[in-house]
C-alpha positions in Angstrom: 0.0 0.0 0.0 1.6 3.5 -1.2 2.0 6.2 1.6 0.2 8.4 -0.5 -3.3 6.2 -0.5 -5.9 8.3 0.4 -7.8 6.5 3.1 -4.8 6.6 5.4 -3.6 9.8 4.5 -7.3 10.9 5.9 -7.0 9.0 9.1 -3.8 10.4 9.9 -5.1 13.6 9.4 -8.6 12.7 11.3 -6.0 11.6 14.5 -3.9 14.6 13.7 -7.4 17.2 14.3 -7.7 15.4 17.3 -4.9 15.3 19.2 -3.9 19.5 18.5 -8.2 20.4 19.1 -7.7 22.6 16.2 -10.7 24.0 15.1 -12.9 22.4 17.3 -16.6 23.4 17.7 -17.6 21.3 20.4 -17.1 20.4 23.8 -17.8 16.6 25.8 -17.4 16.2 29.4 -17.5 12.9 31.4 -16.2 13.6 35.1 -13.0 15.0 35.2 -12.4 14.3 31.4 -12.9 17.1 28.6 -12.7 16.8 25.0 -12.8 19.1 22.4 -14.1 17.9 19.6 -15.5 18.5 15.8 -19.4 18.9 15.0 -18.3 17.3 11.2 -16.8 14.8 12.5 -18.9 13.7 15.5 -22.3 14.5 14.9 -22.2 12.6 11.3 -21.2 9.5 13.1 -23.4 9.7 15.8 -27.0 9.9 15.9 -27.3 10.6 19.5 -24.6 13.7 18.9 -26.6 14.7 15.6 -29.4 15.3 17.4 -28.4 16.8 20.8 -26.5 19.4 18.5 -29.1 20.1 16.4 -30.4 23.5 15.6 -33.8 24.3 14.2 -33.3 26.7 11.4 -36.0 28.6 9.2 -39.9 28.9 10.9 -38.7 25.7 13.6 -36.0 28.1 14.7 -37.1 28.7 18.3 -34.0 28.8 21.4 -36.6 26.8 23.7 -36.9 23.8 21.8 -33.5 23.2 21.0 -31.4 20.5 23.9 -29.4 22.6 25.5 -26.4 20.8 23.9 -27.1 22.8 20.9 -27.1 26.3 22.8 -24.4 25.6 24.7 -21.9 23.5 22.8 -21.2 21.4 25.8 -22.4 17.5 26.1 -22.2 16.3 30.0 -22.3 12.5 29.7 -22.3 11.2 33.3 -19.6 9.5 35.4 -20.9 6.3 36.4 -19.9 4.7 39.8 -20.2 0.8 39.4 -17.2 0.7 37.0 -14.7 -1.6 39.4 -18.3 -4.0 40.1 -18.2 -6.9 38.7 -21.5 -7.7 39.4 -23.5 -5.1 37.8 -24.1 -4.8 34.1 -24.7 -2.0 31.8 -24.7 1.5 33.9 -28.1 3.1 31.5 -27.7 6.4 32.8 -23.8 6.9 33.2 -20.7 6.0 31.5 -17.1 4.9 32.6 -15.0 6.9 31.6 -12.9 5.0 29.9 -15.3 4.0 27.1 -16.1 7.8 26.5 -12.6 8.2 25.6 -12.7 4.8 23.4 -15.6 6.0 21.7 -13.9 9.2 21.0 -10.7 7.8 19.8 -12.6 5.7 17.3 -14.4 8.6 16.1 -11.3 10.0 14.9 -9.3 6.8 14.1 -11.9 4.2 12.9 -10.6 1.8 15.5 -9.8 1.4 19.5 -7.6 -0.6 21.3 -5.4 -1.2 18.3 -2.1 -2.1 20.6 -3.5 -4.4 23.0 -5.9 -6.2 20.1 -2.1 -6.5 17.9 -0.7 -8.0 21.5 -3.3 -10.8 21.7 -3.5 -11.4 18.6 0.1 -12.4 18.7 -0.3 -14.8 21.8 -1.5 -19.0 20.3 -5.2 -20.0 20.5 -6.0 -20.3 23.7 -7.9 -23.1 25.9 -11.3 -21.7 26.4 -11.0 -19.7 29.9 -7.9 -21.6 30.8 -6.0 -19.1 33.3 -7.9 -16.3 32.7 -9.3 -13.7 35.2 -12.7 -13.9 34.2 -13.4 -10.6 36.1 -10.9 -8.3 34.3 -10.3 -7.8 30.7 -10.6 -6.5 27.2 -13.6 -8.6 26.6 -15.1 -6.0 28.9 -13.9 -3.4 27.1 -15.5 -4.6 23.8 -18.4 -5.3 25.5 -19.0 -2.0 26.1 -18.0 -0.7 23.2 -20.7 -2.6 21.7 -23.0 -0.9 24.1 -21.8 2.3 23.4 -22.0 1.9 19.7 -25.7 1.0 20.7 -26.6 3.4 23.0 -25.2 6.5 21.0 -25.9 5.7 17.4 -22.5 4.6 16.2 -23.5 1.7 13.7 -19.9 1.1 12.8 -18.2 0.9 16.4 -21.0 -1.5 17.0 -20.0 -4.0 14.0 -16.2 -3.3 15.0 -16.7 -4.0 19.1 -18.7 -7.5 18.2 -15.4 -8.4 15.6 -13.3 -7.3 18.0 -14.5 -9.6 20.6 -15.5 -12.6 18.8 -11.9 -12.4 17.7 -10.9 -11.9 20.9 -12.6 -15.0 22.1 -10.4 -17.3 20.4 -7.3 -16.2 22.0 -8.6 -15.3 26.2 -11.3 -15.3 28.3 -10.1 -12.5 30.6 -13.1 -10.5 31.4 -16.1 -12.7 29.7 -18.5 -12.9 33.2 -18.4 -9.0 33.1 -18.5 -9.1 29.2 -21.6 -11.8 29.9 -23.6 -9.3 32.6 -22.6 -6.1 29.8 -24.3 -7.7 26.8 -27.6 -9.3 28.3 -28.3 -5.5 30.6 -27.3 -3.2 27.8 -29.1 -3.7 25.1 -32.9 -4.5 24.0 -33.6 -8.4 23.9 -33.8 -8.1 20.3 -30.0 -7.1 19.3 -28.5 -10.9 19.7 -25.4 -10.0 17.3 -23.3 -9.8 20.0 -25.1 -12.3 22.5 -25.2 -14.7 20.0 -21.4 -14.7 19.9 -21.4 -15.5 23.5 -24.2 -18.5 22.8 -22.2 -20.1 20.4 -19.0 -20.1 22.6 -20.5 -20.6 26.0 -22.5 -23.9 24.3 -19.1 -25.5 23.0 -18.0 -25.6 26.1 -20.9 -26.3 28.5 -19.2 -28.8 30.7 -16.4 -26.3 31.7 -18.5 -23.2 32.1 -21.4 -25.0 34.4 -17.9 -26.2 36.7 -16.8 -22.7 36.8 -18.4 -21.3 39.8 -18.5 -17.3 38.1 -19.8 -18.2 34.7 -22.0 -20.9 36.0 -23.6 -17.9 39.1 -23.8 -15.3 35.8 -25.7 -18.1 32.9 -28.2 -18.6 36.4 -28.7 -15.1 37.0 -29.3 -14.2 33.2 -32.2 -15.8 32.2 -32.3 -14.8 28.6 -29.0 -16.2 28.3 -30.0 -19.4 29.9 -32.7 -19.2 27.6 -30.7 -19.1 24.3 -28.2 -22.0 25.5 -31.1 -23.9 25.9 -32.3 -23.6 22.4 -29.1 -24.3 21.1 -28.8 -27.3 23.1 -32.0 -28.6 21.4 -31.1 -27.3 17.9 -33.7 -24.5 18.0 -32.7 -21.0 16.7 -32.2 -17.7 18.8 
C-alpha cells in the first residue's frame, strides 16, 4: 500500500485534528475528562450527537426547543460509579469513563484498542477460559464498546466492538462474566449480534463453564441467556 493512499492519509489527518483540538466546535465532558471535539466529524457519526447538537433553522428556529447541547456547545455524559463492580451490568444512565474516551478515539481513528488487540492477537489460540481472570479484561472493554455503539448511534463501532470480541474469544477469556452481565443488561432483547457470539462459545464448552463457579452464578442469573443456550442445546434458533 503506497504512503500516498488516500484512506490513510485521511485517518492520519482525522487523529492529527484530534490530538492539536484545532478548530474544534464542540465540547464533551464525562467527570473529570474534557474533549474538544468536531461537529463534522462527531455528529455525522453519531445519531445521538446529531441530534443533541441540532439547531432548528427557518420557521422551527425557536432557542426553547433546542437541547441545550445545541445552545451551549457542551455535552455532559455522566460519570458512572459501578465501573470496578463486577457484578453489575450496563450503567443506562452513566458512562465509565474510559469507554467515552474509546468512543472518542474511534471517532477520529476508525478503531480502538489497536495495541492491546495487535498484542493478543500475537499470543496462540487459547484453551477456552484456561488461566484467565474472568473478572478483568478486554472482553469487557468490547463489551461496552458494543454498548456504546448502541446506546449513541454509532452503527460502525458497533459491528467493530462484536469483531473485536468474537476475535478476541479465540485467544482469552479475561473478562467474559463482566463481558456476559454487559451484553444481556445493555441492550434490547432483540439485538442478539453480540449475544449470539457468547451463545455459540459458552455452548461449545458447557461442561467447563457450568464447573466454573463465576460463569455458572452469571448463565443462572441471566435468564435470557440461559434461555438461548437452551435452544441451542435442542437445535432451536435464537
Amino acid at each position: 500500500m503506497s504512503s500516498q493512499d488516500p484512506i490513510p492519509q485521511l485517518l492520519k489527518a482525522m487523529a492529527a485534528l484530534q490530538e492539536s483540538a484545532e478548530h474544534s466546535d464542540l465540547t464533551i465532558t464525562c467527570g473529570s475528562d474534557v474533549y474538544k471535539v468536531h461537529k463534522a466529524t462527531v455528529c455525522s457519526q453519531s445519531e445521538f450527537f446529531r441530534l443533541a447538537c441540532r439547531k432548528r433553522r427557518g420557521s422551527e428556529a425557536d432557542s426553547k426547543g433546542d437541547f441545550k447541547e445545541a445552545q451551549t456547545g457542551t455535552v455532559d455524559i455522566p460519570r458512572s460509579n459501578n465501573v470496578d463492580s463486577v457484578d453489575d451490568g450496563w450503567d443506562v444512565d452513566a458512562e465509565d469513563p474510559k469507554s467515552v474516551k474509546l468512543m472518542i478515539h474511534y471517532l477520529y481513528h476508525m478503531d480502538y484498542l489497536e495495541a492491546e488487540t495487535a498484542k493478543i492477537k500475537m499470543q496462540s489460540t487459547a484453551e477456552f477460559l484456561k488461566d484467565n481472570d474472568l473478572k478483568d479484561g478486554i472482553l469487557i472493554d468490547h463489551a461496552k464498546m458494543y454498548a456504546m455503539g448502541d446506546k449513541y448511534g454509532i452503527p460502525g463501532l458497533r459491528s467493530l466492538a462484536r469483531t473485536k470480541f468474537n476475535d478476541a474469544l479465540q485467544y482469552t477469556g479475561a473478562g467474559l462474566v463482566k463481558a456476559m452481565r454487559i451484553a444481556y443488561t445493555s441492550t434490547v432483547d432483540s439485538d442478539k449480534d453480540l449475544r449470539l457470539v457468547i451463545v455459540d462459545k459458552l455452548h461449545g464448552n458447557m461442561s467447563f463453564c457450568l464447573n466454573t463457579p463465576e460463569v455458572d452464578r452469571a448463565i443462572k442469573e441471566l435468564p435470557e441467556l440461559a434461555h438461548a443456550l437452551l435452544r441451542k442445546m435442542y437445535g432451536l434458533s435464537n
